[in-house]
Every structure is written in structure tokens, then in C-alpha cells.
C-alpha positions as CSV (number, residue, x, y, z in Angstrom):
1,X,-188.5,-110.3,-100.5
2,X,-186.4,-113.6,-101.2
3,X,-183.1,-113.8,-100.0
4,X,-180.3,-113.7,-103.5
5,X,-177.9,-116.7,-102.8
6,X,-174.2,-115.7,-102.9
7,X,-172.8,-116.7,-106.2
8,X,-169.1,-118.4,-105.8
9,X,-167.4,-116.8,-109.5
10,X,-164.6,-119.5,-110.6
11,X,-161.1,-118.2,-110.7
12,X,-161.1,-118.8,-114.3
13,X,-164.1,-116.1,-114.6
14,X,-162.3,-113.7,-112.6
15,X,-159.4,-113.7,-115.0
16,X,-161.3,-113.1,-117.6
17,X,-163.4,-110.3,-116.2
18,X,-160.1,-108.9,-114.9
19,X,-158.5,-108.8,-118.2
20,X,-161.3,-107.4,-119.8
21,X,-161.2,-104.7,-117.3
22,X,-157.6,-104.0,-118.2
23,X,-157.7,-103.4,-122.3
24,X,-160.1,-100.7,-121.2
25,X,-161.6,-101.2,-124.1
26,X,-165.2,-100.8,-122.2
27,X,-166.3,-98.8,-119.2
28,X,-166.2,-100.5,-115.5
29,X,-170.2,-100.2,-116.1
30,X,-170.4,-101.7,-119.1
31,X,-168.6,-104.6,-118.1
32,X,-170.3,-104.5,-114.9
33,X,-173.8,-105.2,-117.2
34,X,-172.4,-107.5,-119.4
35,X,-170.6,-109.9,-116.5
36,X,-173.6,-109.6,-114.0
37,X,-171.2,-108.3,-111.7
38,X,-170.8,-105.5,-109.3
39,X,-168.3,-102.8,-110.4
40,X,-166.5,-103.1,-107.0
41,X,-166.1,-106.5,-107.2
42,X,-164.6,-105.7,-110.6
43,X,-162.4,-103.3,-109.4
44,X,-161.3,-105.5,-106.7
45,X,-160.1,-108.4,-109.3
46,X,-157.9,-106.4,-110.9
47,X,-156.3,-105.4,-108.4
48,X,-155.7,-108.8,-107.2
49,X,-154.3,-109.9,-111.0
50,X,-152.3,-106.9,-110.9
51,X,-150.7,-107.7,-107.3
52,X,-150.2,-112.1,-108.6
53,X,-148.9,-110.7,-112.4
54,X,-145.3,-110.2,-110.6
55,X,-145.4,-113.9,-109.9
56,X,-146.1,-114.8,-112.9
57,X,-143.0,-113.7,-114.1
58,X,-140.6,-114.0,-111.0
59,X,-137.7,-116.4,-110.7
60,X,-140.1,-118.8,-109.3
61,X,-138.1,-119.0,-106.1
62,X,-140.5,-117.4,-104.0
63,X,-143.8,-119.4,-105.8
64,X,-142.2,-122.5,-106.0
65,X,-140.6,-122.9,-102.4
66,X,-139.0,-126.2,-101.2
67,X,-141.3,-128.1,-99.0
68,X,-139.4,-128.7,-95.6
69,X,-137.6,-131.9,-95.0
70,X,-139.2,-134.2,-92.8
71,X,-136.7,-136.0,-89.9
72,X,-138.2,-139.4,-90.1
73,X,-136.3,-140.8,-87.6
74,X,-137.6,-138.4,-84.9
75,X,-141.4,-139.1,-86.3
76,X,-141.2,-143.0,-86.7
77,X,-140.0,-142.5,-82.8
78,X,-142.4,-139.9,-81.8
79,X,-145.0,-143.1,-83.4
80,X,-143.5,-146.0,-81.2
81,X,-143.4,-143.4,-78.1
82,X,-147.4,-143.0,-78.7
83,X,-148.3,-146.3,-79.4
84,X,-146.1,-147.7,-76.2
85,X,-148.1,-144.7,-74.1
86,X,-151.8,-146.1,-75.6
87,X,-150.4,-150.2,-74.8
88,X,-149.6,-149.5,-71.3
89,X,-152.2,-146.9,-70.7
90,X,-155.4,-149.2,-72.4
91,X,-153.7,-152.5,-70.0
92,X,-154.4,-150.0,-67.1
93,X,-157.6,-149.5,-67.7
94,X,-158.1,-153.4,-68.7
95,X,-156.9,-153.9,-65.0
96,X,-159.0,-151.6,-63.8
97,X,-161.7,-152.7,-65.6
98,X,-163.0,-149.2,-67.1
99,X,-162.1,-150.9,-70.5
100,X,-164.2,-153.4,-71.7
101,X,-161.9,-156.0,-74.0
102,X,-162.3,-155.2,-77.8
């Protein structure tokens, strides 16, 4: 018996099998047959294009959130306090000589 390898359906596919599903204008078997697709997995789209149609229509606040601002100030010195850490720690080990010279 071979093994069937999983099959990775584009979101684009979904949509359309989704949609289908919705016009009812064919049974979840039928569909099912014609798509090469479980009627579960059917099932299970349209429930997920039902749940994302809100958003679709929304103020866009709650898709389109502001990224957070970034404190550069306190990363550019989070940077120098890393570097100065790997300087004095790599000149330790240099003395020591567990560090061969680059």
C-alpha cells in the first residue's frame, strides 16, 4: 500500500471551494467529487471564510494595527553595550590564550 503525500491546497483554492460551498448551488458531496476534496475539509473552509468575512468589512483598525515604535536610542545602546562585552571578553581570552588571533 503506498503512502498518499499530503497535498498543501493554496489559499486561493480554498476560497474558491468555500464560495462554491456557500451559493449552495451543489451538495457538500458533489463538490467534494468535483474538488478532490474531503467534505470535512470543505466544511471546515467555510467556516473559516465565514469567521475572516467580518474583517473584510471592518474599520480596518483591528486588521491593520500600528506596528510598535521602536526606542532606537535604547537599541543603538543595547548594541555598543554588546559589542564593548564581546571586545573585552575576546582580549581575555587573547590573554589567556584560549583564542587563537583571527
Amino acid at each position: 500500500m503506498t503512502k498518499r503525500t499530503r497535498r498543501n491546497r493554496s489559499p486561493a483554492f480554498k476560497a474558491k471551494v468555500a464560495l462554491a460551498a456557500l451559493k449552495g448551488e451543489k451538495t457538500l458531496s458533489e463538490l467534494a467529487s468535483g474538488f478532490d476534496v474531503h467534505p470535512n475539509q470543505i466544511t471546515t473552509w467555510k467556516a473559516h471564510l465565514l469567521q475572516g468575512a467580518q474583517d473584510v468589512f471592518g474599520s480596518g483598525s483591528s486588521s491593520a494595527e500600528a506596528p510598535p515604535t521602536v526606542d532606537l536610542k535604547t537599541l543603538h545602546a543595547k548594541i555598543g553595550e554588546l559589542t564593548l562585552e564581546n571586545d573585552f571578553l575576546s582580549g581575555a581570552l587573547n590573554k589567556a590564550g584560549l583564542l587563537s588571533a583571527k
